[in-house]
C-alpha positions in Angstrom: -21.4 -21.2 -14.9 -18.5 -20.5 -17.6 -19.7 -17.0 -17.8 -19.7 -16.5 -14.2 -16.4 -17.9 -13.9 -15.4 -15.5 -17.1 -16.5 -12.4 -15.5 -15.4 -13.2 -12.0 -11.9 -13.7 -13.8 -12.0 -10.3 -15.7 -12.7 -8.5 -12.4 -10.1 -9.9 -10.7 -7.9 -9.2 -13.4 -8.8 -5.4 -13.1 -8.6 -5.6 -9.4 -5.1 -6.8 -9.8 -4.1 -4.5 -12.3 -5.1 -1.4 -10.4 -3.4 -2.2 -7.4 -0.3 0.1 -6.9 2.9 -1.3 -6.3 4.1 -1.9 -2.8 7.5 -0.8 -3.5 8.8 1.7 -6.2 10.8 5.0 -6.5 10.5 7.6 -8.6 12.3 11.4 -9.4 11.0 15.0 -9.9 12.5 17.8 -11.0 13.8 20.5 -13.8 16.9 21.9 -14.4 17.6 23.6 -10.9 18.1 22.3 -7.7 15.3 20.2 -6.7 14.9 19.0 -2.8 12.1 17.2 -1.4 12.4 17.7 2.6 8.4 16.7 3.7 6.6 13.7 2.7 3.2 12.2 3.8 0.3 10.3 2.1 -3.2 11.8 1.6 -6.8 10.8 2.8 -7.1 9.1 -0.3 -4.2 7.2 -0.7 -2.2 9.6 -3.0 1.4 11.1 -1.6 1.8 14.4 -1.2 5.6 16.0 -1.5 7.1 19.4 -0.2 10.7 21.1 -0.1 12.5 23.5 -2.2 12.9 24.3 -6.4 15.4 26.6 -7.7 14.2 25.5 -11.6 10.4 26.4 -10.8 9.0 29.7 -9.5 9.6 33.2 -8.8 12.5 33.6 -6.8 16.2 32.4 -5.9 14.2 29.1 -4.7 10.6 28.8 -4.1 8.5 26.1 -2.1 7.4 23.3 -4.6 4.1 21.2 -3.5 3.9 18.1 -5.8 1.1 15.3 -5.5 1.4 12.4 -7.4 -0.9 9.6 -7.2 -0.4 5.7 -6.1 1.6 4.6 -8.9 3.9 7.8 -8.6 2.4 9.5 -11.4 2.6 13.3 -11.1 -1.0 14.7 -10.8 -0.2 18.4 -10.3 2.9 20.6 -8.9 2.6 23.8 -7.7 5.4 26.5 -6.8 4.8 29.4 -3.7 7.3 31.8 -3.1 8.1 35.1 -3.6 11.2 36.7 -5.0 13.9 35.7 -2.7 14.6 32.2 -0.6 11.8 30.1 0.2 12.1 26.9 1.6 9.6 24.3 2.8 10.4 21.6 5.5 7.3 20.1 6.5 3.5 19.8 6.1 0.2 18.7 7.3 -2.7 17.7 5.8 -6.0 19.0 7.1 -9.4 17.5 7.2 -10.9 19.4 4.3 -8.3 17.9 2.3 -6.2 21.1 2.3 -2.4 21.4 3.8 -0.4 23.7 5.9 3.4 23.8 4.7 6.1 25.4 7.3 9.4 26.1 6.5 11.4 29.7 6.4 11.9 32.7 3.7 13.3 35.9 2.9 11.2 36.9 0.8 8.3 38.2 3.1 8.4 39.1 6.7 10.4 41.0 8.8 14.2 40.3 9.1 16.7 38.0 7.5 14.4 34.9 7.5 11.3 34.3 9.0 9.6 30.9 9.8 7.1 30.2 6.9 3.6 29.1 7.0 1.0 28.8 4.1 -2.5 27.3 3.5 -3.1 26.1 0.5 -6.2 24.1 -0.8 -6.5 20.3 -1.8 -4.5 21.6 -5.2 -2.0 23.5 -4.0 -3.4 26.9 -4.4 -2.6 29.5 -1.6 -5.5 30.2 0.9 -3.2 32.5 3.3 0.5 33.0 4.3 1.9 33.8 7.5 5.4 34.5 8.8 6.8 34.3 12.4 10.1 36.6 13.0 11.9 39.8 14.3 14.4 41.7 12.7 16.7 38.5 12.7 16.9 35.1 11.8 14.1 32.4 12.6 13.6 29.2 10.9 10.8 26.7 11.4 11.6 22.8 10.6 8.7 21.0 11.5 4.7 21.0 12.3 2.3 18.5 13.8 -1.6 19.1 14.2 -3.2 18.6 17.8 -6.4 17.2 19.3 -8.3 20.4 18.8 -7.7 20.5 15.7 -5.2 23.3 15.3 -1.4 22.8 14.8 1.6 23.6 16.0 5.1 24.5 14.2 8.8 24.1 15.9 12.4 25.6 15.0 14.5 28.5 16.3 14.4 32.3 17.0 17.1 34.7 17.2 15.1 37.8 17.1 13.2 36.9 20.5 14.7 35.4 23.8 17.5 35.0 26.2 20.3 33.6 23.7 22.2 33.4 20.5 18.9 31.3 19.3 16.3 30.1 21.3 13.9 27.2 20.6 10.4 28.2 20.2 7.1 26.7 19.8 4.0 28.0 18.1 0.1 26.6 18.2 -2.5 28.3 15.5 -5.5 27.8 14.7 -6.5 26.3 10.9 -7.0 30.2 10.0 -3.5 31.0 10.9 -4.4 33.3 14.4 -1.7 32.7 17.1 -3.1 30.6 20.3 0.1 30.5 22.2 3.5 30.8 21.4 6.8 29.7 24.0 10.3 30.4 24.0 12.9 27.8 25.5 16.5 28.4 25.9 19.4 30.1 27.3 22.3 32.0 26.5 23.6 30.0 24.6 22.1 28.3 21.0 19.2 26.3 21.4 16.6 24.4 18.8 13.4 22.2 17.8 14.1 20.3 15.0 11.6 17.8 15.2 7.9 17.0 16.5 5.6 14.5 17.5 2.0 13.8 18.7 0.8 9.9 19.4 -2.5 11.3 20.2 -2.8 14.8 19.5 -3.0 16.0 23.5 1.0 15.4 24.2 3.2 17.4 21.8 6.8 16.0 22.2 10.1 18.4 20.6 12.8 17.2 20.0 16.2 19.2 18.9 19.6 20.3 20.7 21.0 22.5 23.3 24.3 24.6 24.2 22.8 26.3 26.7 22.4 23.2 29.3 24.8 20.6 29.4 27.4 20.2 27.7 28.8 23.2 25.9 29.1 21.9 22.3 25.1 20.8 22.3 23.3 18.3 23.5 20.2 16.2 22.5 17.0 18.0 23.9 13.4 16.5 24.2 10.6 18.6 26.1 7.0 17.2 26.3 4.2 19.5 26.3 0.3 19.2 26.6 -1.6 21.5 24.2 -1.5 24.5 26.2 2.2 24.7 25.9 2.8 24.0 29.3 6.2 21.7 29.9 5.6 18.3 31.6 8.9 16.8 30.7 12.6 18.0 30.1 15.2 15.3 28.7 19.1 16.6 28.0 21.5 13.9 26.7 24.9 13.8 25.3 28.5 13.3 26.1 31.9 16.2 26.0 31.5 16.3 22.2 28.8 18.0 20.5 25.0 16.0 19.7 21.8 17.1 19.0 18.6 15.5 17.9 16.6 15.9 14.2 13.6 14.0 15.0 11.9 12.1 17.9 8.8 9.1 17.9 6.8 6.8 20.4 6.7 3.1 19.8 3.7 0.8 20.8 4.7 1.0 24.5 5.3 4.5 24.4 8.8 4.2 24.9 10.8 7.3 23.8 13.4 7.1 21.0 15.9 10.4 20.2 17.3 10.6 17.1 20.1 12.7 15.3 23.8 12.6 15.2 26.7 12.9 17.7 30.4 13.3 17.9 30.8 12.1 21.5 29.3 8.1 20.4 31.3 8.0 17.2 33.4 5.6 15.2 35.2 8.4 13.5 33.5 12.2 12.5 29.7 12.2 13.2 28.0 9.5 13.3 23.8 8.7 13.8 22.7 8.1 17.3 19.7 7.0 18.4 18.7 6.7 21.9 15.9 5.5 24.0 14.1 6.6 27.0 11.1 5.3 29.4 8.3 7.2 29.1 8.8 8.7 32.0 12.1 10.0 31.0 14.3 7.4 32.3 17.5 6.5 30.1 17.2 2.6 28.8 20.1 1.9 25.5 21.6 3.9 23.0 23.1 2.7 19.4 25.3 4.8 17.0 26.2 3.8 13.2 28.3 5.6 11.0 32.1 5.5 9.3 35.3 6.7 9.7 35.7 8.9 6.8 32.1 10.9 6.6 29.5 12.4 9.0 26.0 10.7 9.0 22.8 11.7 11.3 19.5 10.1 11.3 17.2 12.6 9.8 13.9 11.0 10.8 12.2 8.1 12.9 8.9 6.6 12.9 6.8 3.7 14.9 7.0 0.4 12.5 3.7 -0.4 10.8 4.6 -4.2 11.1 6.0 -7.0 13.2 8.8 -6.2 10.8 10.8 -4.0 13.7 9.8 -2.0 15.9 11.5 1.8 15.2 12.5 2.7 11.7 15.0 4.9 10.8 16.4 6.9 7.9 19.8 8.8 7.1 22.2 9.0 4.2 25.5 6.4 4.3 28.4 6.0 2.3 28.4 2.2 2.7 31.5 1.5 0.8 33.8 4.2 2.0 35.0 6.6 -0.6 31.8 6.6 -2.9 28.2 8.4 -3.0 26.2 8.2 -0.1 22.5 6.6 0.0 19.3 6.4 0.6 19.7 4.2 4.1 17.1 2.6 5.7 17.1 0.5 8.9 14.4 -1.2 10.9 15.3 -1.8 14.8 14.0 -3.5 17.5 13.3 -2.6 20.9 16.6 -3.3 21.8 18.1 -1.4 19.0 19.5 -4.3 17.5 18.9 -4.2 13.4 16.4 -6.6 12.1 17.6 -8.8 9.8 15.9 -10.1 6.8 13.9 -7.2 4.3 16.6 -4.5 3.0 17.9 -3.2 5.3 20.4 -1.2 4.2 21.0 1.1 1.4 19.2 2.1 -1.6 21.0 4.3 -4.2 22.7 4.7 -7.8 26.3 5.9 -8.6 25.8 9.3 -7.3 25.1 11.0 -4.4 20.8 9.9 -3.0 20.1 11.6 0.4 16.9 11.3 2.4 15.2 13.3 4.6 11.6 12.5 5.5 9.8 9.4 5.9 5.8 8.9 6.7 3.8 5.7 7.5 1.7 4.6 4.6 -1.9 2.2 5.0 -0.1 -0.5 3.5 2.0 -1.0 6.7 4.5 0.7 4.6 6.9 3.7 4.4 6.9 6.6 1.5 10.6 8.1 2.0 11.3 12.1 0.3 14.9 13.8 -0.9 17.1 14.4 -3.6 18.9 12.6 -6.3 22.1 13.3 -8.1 21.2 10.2 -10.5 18.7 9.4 -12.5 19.9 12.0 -15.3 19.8 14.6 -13.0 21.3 18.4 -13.7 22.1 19.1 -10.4 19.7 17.5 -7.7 16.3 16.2 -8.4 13.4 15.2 -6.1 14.2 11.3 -5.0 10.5 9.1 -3.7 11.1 6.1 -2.7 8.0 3.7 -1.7 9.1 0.8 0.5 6.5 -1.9 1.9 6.3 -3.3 5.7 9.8 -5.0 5.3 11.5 -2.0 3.7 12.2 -3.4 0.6 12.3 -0.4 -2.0 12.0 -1.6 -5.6 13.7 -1.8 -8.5 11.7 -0.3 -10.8 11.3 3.7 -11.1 8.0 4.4 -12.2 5.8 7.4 -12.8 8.0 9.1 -15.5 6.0 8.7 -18.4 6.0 11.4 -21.4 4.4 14.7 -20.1 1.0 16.3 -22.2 0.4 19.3 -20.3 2.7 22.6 -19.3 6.0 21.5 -17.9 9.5 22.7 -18.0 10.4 20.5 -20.8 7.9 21.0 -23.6 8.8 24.9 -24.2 12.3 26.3 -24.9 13.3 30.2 -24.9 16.0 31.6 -27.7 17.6 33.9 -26.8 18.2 34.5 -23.3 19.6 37.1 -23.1 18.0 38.9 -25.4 19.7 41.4 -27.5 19.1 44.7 -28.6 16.3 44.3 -30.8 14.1 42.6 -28.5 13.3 39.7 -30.0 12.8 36.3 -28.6 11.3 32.8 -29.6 8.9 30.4 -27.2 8.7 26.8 -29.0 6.4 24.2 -27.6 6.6 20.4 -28.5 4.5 17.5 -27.3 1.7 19.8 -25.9 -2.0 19.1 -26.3 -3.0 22.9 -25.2 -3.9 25.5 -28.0 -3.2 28.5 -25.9 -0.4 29.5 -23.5 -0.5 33.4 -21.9 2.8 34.9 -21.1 3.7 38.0 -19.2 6.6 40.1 -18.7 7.3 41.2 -14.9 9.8 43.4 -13.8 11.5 42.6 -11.2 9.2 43.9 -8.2 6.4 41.9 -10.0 4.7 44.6 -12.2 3.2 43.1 -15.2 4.8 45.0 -18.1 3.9 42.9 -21.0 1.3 40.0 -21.7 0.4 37.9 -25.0 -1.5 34.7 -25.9 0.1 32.6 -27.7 -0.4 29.3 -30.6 1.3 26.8 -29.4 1.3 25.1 -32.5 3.0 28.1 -34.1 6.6 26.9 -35.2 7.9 29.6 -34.2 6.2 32.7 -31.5 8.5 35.7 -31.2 8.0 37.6 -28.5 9.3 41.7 -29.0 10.0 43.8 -25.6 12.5 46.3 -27.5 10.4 48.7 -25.9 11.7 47.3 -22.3 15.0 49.2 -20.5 17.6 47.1 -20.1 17.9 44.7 -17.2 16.7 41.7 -15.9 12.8 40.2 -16.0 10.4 37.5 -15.3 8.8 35.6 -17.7 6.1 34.3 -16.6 4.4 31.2 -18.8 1.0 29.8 -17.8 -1.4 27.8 -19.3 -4.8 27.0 -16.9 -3.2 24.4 -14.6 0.6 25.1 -14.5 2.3 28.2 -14.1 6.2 28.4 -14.5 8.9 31.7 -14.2 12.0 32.4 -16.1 14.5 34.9 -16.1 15.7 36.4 -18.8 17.7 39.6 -19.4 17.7 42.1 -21.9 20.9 43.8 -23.3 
């Protein structure tokens, strides 16, 4: 019986050990600017992040797709881009374990920017990438799948359509062919910035309109079914100028807006939320914000809990003349706050601004953006795990020392490089033998490659044979692959 009761005690002791922590934050990033916009969990219980990496890639900023695991360990990163702008906003995840990221870029398709979308695999490598676009600007901010099984992607067109922008809305199917696409809009500027499906057969968009209403935007909503057909049209607002970021059902199918307004205000901007039947009917409206700064909710979901029923998040300078935070508030159908929990702010003596939330299995909420603290450069990837009552954590976990390729175990000396061509790579704390590095030029020819020791004190690197100018270096080892540039004198 004591040997039972031993084992049963050393089982439960593992049990408790591996379970991850309801509540935690934790920060990625190099030396760049580092924005995490899209945030969701995976099939098996892992987080995956998306957004934007000046440090990383190829171009001025690339996509970055990071997974870490339960305990906000980093399990793999991965940078797609080209060599201009590209920026990620939002992402799904598909049932083969894959993702679809949307967002914009300049570096491929046909005008300014074009709305971004890429399939990647269950590691982050590219499968295809698409672009939707005319010889102007068009952005896409956000993509939800549908009952079928294909997807569709929102955001705003100025090469197509009546006005100055128009809102559009896209279906594909999982192999990137276009199903249906629809423009909506008038002469004026009008946009999606956010979508949502409860059951994958009513697509619900959310964003803002000059074109109807008032002149200086209002909040839009227009629900869909899967053809693209319009069932519903909602315009909201007062004389001033408002506009929506993100829209959500709750249990009763109630509909909540919710974005940012200058007619509801206490002083510049402030966050509105509002709420609708679901037929359409208006029911309440709050608005929170300060005198001295603008704030707008960035994102709303359904609560997982008893603990509220909406919750809400947007960045808040909740003493007046000091960084803004990570701000988090649970409401309930009423939009009064719940009390109890934290609601409230999260943040450290710089600026922490969020802007994407997802429902997690543990009733919880896993909450994306930046950082200026934390030892940040400039702005670093902010994850912040909260459980069913919001509460965030104290600790920041998941930044233990790194083994593998990163941006911090390899230095470059000296950059530029001078006449003679000569330039040092030095690794430290590095398990891998053998790194290859190539030398691009600048439209992505491969002009030089080398494997190199990584235990050699010191590798010099010669391109004295290279023009002058600027290159990429490209440093890759077999599951990590970073760029620099460097120029030559």
């Amino acid at each position: 019986m004591k040997n039972t009761l031993v084992y049963f005690f050393i089982l439960f002791s593992f049990w408790s050990l591996a379970q991850p922590p309801s509540h935690f934050h934790t920060k990625l990033g190099g030396n760049g600017i580092d924005i995490g916009y899209g945030v969701l969990q995976t099939l098996e219980g892992n987080y995956i992040i998306t957004g934007s990496t000046t440090f990383y890639g190829a171009g001025n900023s690339d996509v970055v797709l990071t997974k870490i695991d339960s305990m906000g360990v980093t399990l793999w990163s991965k940078t797609l881009g080209g060599f201009n702008n590209d920026v990620a906003k939002a992402i799904i995840q598909l049932p083969d374990s894959g993702f679809i990221i949307t967002g914009f870029t300049n570096s491929y398709g046909n005008g300014g920017y074009d709305a971004l979308i890429i399939r990647t695999d269950k590691l982050g490598n590219q499968l295809w990438l698409k672009t939707y676009g005319g010889l102007d600007w068009d952005f896409a901010y956000d993509i939800i799948k549908s009952a079928d099984g294909n997807f569709i992607i929102c955001g705003k067109t100025s090469s197509e359509g009546k006005g100055k922008y128009d809102a559009f809305a896209i279906k594909y199917d999982i192999n990137g062919m276009l199903i249906w696409k629809k423009l909506f809009g008038g002469v004026e500027n009008d946009e999606f910035k956010g979508a949502y499906t409860k059951n994958g057969n009513e697509i619900f968009l959310a964003g803002s309109t000059e074109s109807y209403g008032e002149i200086n935007g209002d909040m839009i909503l227009f629900k869909l079914n899967t053809n693209g057909d319009s069932l519903m049209r909602i315009i909201y607002g007062g004389p001033e100028k408002d506009f929506a970021n993100d829209i959500t059902l709750d249990k009763l199918n109630d509909i909540y807006l919710a974005g940012g307004s200058e007619s509801f205000t206490n002083g510049k901007l402030d966050a509105l939320l509002v709420k609708f039947s679901p037929t359409g009917n208006y029911i309440n409206k709050t608005n929170d914000g300060t005198a001295t700064r603008d704030e707008e909710f960035f994102k709303i979901v359904p609560s997982q809990s008893n603990f509220g029923d909406i919750v809400v998040i947007f960045a808040k300078d909740e003493n007046q003349g000091t960084a803004v935070d990570f701000t988090t508030f649970a409401l309930g159908a009423d939009l009064f706050f719940v009390t109890g929990g934290n609601n409230g702010s999260f943040g450290y003596l710089d600026d922490e601004e969020p802007f994407d939330m997802c429902p997690t299995r543990d009733k919880g909420y896993a909450q994306v953006g930046y950082t200026k603290s934390l030892n940040a450069l400039d702005k670093d990837i902010l994850f912040v795990k909260r459980d069913s009552m919001i509460r965030y954590g104290n600790q920041v976990v998941g930044l233990k020392k790194e083994r593998s390729l990163t941006e911090k175990n390899f230095s470059i000396y000296p950059n530029p490089v001078q006449q003679n061509g000569d330039f040092s790579i030095n690794f430290s704390d590095i398990y891998l033998l053998s790194i290859k590095v190539s030398v691009l030029d600048m439209i992505g020819n491969q002009v030089k490659e080398i494997n190199i020791n990584t235990k050699d004190i010191n590798n010099k690197v010669n391109i004295q044979e290279l023009p002058q100018g600027v290159y990429l270096l490209k440093v890759q080892s077999p599951e990590h692959c970073f760029y620099y540039k460097i120029s030559k004198l």
